[in-house]
C-alpha positions in Angstrom: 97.8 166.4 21.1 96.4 163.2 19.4 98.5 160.9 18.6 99.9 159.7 15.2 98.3 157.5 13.2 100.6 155.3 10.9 99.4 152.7 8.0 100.6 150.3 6.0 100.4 149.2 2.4 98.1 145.9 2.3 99.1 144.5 -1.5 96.2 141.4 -1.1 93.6 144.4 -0.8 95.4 147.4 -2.2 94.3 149.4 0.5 96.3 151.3 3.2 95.3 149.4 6.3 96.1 151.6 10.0 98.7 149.8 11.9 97.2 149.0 15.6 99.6 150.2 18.5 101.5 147.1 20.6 102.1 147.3 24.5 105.2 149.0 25.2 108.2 147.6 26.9 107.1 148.6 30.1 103.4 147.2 30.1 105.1 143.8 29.5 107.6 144.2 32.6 104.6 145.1 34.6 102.5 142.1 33.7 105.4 140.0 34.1 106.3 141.2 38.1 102.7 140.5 38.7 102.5 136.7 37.4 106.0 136.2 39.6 104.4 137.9 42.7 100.9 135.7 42.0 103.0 132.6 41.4 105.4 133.4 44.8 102.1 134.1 46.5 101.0 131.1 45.9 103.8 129.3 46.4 104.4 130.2 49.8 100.2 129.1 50.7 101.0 125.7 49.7 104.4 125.6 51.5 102.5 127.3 54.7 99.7 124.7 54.1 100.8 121.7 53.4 104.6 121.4 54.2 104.3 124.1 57.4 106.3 127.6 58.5 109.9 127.0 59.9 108.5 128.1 63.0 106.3 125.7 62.9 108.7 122.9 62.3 110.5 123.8 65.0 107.5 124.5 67.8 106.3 120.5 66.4 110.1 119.3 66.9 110.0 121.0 70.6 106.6 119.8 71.7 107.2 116.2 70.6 110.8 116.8 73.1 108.5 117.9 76.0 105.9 115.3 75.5 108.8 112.6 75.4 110.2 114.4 78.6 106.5 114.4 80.1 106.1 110.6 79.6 109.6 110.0 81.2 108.9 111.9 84.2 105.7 109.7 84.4 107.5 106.2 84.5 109.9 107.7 86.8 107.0 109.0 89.0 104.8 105.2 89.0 108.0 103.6 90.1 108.4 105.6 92.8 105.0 104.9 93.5 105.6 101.2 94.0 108.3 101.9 95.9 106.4 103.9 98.4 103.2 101.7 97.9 105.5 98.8 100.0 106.4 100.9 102.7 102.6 102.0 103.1 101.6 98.1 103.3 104.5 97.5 105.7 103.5 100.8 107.9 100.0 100.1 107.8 99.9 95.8 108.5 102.8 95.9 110.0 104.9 99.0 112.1 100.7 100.1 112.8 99.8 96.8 113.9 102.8 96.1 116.2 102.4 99.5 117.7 98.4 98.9 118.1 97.6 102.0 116.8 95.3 102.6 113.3 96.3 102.2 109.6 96.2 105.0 107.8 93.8 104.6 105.4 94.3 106.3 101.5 91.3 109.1 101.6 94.0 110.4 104.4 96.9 109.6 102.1 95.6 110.9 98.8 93.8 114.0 100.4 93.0 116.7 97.9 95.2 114.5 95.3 92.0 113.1 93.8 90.0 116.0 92.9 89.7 116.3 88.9 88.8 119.9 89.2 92.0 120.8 91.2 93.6 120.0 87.2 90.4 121.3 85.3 92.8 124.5 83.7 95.3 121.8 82.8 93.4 120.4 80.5 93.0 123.4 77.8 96.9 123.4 78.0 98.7 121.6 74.7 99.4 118.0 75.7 96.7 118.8 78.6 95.6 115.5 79.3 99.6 114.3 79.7 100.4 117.4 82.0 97.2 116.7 84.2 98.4 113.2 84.9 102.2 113.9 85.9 100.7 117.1 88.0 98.2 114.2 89.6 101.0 112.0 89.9 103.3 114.1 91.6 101.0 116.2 93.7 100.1 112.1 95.0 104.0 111.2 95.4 104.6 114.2 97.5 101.3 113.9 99.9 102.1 110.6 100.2 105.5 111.1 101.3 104.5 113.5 103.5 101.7 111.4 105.2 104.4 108.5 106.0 107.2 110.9 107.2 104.6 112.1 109.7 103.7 108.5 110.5 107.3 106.9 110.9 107.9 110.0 113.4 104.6 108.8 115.0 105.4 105.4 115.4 109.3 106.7 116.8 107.9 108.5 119.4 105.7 105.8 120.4 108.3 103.7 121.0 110.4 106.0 122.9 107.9 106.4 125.1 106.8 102.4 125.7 110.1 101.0 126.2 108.8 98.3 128.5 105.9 97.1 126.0 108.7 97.1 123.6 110.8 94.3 125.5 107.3 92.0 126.1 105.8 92.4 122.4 106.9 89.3 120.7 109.3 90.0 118.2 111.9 87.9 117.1 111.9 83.8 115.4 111.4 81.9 118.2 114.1 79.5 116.2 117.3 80.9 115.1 117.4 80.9 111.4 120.9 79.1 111.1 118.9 76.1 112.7 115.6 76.7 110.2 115.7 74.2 107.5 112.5 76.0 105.6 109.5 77.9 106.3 106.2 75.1 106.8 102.5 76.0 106.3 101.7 79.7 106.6 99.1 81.3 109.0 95.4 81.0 107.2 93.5 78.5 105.3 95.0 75.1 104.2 94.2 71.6 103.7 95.4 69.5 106.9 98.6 66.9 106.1 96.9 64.5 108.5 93.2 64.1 107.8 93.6 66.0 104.3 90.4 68.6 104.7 90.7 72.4 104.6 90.6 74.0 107.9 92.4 77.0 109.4 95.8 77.3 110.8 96.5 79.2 113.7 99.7 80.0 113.2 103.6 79.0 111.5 105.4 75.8 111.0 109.1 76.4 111.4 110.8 73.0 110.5 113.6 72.4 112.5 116.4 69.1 113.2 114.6 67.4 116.9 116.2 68.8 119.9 117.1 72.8 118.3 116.5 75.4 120.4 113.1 77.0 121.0 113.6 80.7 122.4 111.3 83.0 124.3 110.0 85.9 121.8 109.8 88.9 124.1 109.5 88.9 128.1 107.0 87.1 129.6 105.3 85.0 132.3 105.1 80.9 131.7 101.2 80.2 132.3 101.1 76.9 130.8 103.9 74.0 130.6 102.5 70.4 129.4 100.6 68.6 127.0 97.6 69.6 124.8 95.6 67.8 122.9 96.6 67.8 119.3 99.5 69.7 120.1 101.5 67.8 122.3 103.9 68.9 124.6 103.4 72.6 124.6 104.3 76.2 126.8 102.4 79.4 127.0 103.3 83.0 127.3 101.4 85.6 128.5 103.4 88.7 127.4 101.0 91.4 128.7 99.9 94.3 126.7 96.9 91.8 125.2 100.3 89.2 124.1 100.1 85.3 124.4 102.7 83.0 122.2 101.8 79.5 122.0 105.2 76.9 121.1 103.5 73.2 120.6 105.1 69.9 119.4 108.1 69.9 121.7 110.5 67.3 122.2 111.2 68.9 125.4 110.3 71.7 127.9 112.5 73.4 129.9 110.4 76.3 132.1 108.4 76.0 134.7 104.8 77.3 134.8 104.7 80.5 136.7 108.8 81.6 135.6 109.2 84.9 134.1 111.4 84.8 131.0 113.0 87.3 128.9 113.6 87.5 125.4 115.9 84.8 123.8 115.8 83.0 127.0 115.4 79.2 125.7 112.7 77.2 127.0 112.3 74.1 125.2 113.7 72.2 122.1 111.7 71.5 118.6 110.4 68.0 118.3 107.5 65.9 116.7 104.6 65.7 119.4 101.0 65.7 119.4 99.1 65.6 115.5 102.6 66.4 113.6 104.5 64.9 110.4 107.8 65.6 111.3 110.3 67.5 113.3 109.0 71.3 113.5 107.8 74.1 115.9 104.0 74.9 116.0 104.1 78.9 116.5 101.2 81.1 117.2 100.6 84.6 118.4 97.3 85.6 120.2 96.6 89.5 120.4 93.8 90.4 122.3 92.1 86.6 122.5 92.5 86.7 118.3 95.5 84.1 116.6 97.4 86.9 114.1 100.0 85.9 111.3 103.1 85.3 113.4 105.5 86.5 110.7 104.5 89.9 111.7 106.2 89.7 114.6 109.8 88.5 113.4 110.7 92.5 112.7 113.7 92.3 115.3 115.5 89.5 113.3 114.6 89.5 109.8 115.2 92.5 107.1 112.7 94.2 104.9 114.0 91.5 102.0 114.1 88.6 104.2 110.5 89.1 105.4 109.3 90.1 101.8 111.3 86.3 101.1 108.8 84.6 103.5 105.7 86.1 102.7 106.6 84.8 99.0 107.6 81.3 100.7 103.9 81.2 102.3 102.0 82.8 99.6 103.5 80.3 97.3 102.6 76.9 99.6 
């Protein structure tokens, strides 16, 4: 059935004009849900866009915590790393050197630590280059640790098992500190305070008040009492195990060549003899026919701190 046509009276034209139909009530509720839902639509693009999901927010908010937490952990890691760095210089120039066996060098320490593909699949990981580094970092803080646990329990059992070497190895300040006034020249290169050129000394200056008390470092046999040129009045040691100490510009000498002496015995006092400027002991320790830094040997009698303390005093002459 069609439907009905109406018209309407147009008085400008005197005709009857047909009136045209006009959406219905629904048509216009229809068109109006779908501008909302176009206008929501869109709404939620640019919001998703430009501003970001509530998710999202929240993943940025926790991945900003972790990468905060990441970079802690890696300040906390490189301080322990110089930390155990000065225990490996001690072990190696030091604890090694005493006990005459090899350093360890840091392709043994660091073993497997510096391989970049070991942390290849890191990499792809968000934050991957941070993660890569702390995993580096830590894998090297363990294997070091590991390396000088197994070398302290080295060096132990060495010296259970060479007591006697032990007691001959010099090893304590052949003038007590209470009577040291201040460390004098260091072992190495320096300019000469009585003809002023560069040349090498052979071993420590420990300055001293004439007459104090010069002591034996570790047991040993007296193969030279007397005097030598430029040092004056002077005693030897032959220690064994490769060992000589050498005690020059003394006021006085009180061994005898061919006595045996012990550690701490006292065999002389400090004094200005020979090519000297003043009151001090001339100390020197020969390994193995080669002069070595004395203040390597002072590990009986002087701290971790108080040796790091004259190193400084030396390094800064």
């Amino acid at each position: 059935m069609s439907k009905k046509q109406y018209y309407i009276y147009n008085a400008q034209t005197n005709t009857y004009e047909p009136v045209k139909a006009t959406r219905n009530w629904w048509s216009n509720l229809l068109l109006i849900l779908l501008s909302s839902l176009f206008i929501g639509a869109a709404l939620i693009l640019v919001v998703y866009f430009f501003f970001g999901s509530p998710k999202e927010e929240m993943l940025k908010l926790e991945n900003e915590k972790l990468q905060a937490q990441y970079n802690i952990l890696l300040r906390r890691v490189d301080d322990a790393m110089v930390v155990l760095d000065d225990i490996k210089q001690r072990d190696d120039n030091l604890y090694r050197v005493i006990m005459q066996v090899d350093p360890i060098g840091d392709k043994v320490r660091n073993a497997g630590v510096d391989n970049a593909a070991r942390y290849a699949h890191l990499i792809q990981m968000s934050n991957g280059k941070l993660v890569a580094t702390v995993t580096q970092d830590v894998d090297r803080l363990a294997r070091n640790l590991y390396v000088q646990d197994n070398s302290f329990n080295e060096l132990v059992d060495l010296a259970r098992n060479q007591e006697d070497r032990m007691k001959h190895i010099p090893a304590i300040q052949p003038v007590a500190d209470k009577d040291l006034r201040r460390l004098g020249s260091g072992f190495g290169w320096r300019i000469d305070p009585v003809f002023n050129t560069r040349n090498f000394h052979d071993g420590i200056d420990l300055t001293a008040d004439r007459g104090v008390p010069v002591y034996a470092s570790g047991d040993a046999k007296v193969t030279f009492t007397g005097w030598r040129r430029g040092y004056g009045n002077t005693i030897e040691l032959d220690h064994g195990y490769g060992y000589v100490t050498r005690y020059a510009h003394l006021n006085k000498i009180e061994v005898l060549q061919g006595e045996t002496v012990t550690r701490g015995k006292r065999i002389g006092q400090v004094g200005n003899t020979g090519k000297s400027t003043g009151s001090h002991l001339h100390y020197e320790v020969i390994y193995r026919g080669r002069n070595v830094d004395p203040i390597n040997y002072f590990f009986m009698d002087v701290t971790p701190e108080e040796y790091d303390r004259m190193i400084q005093e030396v390094s800064n002459q």
